[in-house]
C-alpha positions as CSV (number, residue, x, y, z in Angstrom):
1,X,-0.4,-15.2,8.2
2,X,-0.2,-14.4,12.0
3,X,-3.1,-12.3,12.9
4,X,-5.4,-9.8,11.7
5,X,-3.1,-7.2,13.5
6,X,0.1,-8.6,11.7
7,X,-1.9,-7.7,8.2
8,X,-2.4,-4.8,9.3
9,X,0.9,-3.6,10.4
10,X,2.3,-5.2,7.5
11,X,-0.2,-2.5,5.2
12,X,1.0,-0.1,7.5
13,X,5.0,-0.5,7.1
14,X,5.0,-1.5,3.5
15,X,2.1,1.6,2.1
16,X,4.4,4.1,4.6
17,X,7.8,2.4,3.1
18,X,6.6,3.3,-0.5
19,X,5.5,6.6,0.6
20,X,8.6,7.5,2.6
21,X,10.5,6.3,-0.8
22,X,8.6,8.9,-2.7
23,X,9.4,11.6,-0.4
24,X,13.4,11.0,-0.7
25,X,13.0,11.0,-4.3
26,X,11.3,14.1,-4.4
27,X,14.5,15.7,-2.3
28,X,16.8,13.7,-4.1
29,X,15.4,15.6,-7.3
30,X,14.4,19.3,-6.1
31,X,13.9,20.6,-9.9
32,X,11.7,17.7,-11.2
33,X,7.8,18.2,-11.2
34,X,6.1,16.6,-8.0
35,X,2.4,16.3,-9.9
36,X,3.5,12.4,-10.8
37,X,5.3,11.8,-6.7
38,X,2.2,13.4,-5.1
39,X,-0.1,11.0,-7.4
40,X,1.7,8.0,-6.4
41,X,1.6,9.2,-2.6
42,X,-2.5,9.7,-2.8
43,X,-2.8,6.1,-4.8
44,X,-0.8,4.8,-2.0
45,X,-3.5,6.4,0.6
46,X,-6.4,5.2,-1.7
47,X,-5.3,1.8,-0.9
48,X,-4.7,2.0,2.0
49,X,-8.1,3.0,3.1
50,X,-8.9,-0.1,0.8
51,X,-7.5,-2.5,2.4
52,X,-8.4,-1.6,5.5
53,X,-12.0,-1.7,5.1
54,X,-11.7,-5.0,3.3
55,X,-10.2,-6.1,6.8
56,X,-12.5,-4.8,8.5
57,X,-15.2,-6.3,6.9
58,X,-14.5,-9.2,7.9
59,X,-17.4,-10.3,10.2
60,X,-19.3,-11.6,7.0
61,X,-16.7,-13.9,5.2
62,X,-16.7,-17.6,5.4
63,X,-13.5,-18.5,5.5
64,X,-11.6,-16.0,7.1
65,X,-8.5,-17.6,5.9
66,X,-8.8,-17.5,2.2
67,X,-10.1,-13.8,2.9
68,X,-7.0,-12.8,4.4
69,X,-4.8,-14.1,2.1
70,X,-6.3,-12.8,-0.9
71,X,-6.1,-9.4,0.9
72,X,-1.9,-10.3,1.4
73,X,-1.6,-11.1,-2.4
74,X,-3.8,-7.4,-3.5
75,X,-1.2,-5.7,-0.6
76,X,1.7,-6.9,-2.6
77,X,0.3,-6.9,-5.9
78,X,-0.5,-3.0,-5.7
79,X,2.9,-2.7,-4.1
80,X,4.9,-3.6,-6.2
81,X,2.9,-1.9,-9.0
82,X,3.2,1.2,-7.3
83,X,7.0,0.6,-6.4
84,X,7.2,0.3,-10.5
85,X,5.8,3.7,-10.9
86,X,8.4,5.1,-8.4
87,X,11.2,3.7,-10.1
88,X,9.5,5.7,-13.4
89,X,9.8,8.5,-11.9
């Protein structure tokens, strides 16, 4: 990992990628019920906010690099598990 700013942009582009994929599907399919799309969008925001405070915490953790990974591996991990709920949809 580059830098605590990379992370972050990464969480940025890949959280707003999955989000941005919700919205085409929802105008892709106009009749279909939006409950399920909107709960995948505010999931999406939930970790977002997550993650962010976890970096931002980071003033207290011993080995900052271990830290940051781990918080690389949840960022894909709930990804891709959110990425599988879309393609439910």
């Amino acid at each position: 990992m580059a830098s605590i700013k990379q992370l972050k942009k990464d969480l940025n582009y890949v959280l707003g990628d999955i989000i941005d994929e919700v919205y085409a599907w929802e105008l892709m399919n106009p009749t279909e019920e939006t409950a399920k799309s909107e709960a995948i969008i505010d999931e999406a925001i939930a970790i977002f906010d997550e993650l962010i405070e976890k970096i931002n915490t980071r003033k207290d953790v011993e080995d900052k690099k271990a830290y940051f990974k781990a918080i690389n591996k949840e960022l894909e991990q709930k990804a891709n598990s959110l990425i599988e709920k879309i393609n439910n949809l």
